[in-house]
N, CA, C and O of each residue as an XYZ file, in Angstrom:
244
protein
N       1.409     23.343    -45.531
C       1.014     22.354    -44.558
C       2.183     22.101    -43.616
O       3.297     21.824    -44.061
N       1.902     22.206    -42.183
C       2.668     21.486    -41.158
C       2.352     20.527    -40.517
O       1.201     20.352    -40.117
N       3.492     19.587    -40.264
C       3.310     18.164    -39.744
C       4.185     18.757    -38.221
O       4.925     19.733    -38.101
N       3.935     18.168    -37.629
C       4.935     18.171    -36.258
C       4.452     16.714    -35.898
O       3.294     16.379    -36.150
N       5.511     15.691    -35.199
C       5.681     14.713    -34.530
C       6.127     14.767    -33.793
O       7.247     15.278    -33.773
N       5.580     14.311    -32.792
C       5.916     14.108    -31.333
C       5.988     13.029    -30.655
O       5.160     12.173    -30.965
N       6.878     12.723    -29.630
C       7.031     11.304    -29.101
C       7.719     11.386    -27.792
O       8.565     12.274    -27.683
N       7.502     10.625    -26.801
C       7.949     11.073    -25.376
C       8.873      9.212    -25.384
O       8.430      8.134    -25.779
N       9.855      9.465    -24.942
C      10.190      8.190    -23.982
C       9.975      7.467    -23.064
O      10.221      8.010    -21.987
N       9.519      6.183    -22.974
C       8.750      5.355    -21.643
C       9.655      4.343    -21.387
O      10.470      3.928    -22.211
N       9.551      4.029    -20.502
C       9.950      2.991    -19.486
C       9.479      1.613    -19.977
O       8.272      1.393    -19.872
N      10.225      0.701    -20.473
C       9.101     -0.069    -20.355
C       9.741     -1.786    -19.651
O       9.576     -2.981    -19.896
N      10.301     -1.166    -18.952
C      10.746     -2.034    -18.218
C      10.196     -2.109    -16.763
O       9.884     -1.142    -16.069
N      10.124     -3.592    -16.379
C       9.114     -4.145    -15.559
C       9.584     -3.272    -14.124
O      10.773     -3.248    -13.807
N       8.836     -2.767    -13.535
C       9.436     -2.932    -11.955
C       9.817     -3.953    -10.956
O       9.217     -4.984    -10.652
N      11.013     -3.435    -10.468
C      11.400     -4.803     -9.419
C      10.138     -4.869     -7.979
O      10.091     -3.979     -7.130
N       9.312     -5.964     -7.975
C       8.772     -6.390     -6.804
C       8.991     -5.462     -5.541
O       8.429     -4.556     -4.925
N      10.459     -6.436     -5.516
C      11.068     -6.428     -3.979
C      11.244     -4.625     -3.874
O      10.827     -3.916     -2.958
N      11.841     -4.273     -4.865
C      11.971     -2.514     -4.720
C      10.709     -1.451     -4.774
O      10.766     -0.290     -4.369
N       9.849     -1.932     -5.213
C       8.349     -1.615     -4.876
C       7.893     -1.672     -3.424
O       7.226     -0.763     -2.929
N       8.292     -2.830     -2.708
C       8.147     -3.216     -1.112
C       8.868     -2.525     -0.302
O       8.538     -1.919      0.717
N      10.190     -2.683     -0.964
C      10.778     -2.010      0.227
C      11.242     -0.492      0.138
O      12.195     -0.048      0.776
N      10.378      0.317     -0.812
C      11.223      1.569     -1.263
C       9.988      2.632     -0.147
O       9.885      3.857     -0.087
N       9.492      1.936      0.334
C       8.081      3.019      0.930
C       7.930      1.917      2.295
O       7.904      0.702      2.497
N       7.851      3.212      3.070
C       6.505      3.049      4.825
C       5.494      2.687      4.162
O       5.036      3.341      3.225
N       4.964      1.443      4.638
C       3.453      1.619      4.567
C       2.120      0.993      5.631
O       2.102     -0.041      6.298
N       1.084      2.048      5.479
C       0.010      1.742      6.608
C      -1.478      0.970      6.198
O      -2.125      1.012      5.152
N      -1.621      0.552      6.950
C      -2.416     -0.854      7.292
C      -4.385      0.313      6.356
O      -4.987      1.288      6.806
N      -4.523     -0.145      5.646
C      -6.175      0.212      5.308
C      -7.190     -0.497      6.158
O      -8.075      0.008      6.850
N      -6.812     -2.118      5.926
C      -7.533     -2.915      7.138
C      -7.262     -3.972      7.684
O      -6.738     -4.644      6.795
N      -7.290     -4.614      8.690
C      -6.521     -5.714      9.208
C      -7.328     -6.723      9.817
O      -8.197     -6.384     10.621
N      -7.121     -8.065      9.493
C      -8.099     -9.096     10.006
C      -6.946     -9.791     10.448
O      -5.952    -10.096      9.789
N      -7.269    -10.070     11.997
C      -6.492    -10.749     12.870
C      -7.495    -11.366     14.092
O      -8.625    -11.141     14.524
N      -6.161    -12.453     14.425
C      -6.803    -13.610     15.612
C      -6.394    -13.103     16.797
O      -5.168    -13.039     16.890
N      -7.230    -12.578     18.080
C      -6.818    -12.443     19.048
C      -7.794    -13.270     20.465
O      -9.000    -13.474     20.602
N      -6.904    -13.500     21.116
C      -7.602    -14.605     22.140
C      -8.739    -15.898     21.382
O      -9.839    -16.354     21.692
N      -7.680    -16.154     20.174
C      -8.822    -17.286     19.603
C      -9.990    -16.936     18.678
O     -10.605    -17.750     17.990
N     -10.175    -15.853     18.736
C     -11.209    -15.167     17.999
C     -11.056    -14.143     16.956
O     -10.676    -13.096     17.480
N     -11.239    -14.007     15.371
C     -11.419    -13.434     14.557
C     -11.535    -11.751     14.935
O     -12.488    -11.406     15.633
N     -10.682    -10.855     14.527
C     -11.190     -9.572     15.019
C     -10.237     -8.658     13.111
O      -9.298     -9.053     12.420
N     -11.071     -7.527     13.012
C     -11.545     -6.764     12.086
C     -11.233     -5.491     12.736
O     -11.548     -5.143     13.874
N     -10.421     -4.702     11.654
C      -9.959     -3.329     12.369
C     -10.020     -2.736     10.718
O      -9.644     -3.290      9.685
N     -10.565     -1.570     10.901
C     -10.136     -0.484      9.213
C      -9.955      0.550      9.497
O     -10.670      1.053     10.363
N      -9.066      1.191      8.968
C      -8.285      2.596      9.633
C      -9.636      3.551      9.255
O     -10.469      3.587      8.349
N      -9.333      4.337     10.560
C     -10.551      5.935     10.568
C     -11.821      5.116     11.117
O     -12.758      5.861     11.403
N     -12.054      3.766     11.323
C     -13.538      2.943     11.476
C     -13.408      3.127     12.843
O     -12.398      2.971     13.529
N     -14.893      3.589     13.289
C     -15.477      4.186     14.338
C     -15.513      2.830     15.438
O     -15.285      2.968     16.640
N     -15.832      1.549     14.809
C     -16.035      0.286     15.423
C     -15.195     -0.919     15.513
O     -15.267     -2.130     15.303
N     -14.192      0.162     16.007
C     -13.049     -1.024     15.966
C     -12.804     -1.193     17.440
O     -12.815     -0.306     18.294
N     -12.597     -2.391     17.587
C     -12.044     -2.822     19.001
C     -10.661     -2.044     19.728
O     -10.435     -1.569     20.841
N      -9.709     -2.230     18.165
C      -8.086     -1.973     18.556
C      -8.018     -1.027     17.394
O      -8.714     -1.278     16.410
N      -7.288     -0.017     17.408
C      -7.063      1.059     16.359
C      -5.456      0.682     15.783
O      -4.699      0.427     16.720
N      -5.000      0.627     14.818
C      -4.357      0.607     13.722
C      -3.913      1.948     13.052
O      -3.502      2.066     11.898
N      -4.093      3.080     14.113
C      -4.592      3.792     12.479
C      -3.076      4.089     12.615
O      -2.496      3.970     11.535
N      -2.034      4.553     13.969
C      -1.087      4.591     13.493
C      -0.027      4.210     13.510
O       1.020      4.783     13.812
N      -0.358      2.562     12.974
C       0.499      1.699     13.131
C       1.043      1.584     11.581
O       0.386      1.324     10.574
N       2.146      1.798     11.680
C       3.250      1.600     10.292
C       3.859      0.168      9.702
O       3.913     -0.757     10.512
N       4.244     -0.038      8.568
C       4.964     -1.166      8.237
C       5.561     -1.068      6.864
O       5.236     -0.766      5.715
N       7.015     -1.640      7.837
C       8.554     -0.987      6.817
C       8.703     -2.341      6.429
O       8.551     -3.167      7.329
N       9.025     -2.848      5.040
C      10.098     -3.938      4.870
C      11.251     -3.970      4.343
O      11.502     -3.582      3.202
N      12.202     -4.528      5.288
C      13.992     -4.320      4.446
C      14.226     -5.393      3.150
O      15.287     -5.386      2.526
């Protein structure tokens, strides 16, 4: 009879937030914003958008 055991090493320490935020570019899926007073709705690739987003980026330091 053979036994083999196996076991991998994990992480199990929490991720930092802030280094999650700021370690990556990232782009908008969908955006609800006020313009001229009025409620407006944008989703990237969406055919019916007023204002396109699609390639608008956002970095945080």
């Amino acid at each position: 009879m053979l036994l083999f055991i196996s076991s991998c090493k994990t992480n199990d320490a929490t991720p930092d937030p802030m280094a999650i935020l700021t370690g990556k570019v990232w782009q908008m899926d969908e955006i609800r914003y006020l313009q001229n007073n009025t409620n407006a709705y944008s989703k990237r690739g969406g055919s019916t958008n007023l204002v396109s987003f699609d390639d608008a980026i956002i970095k945080f330091n």
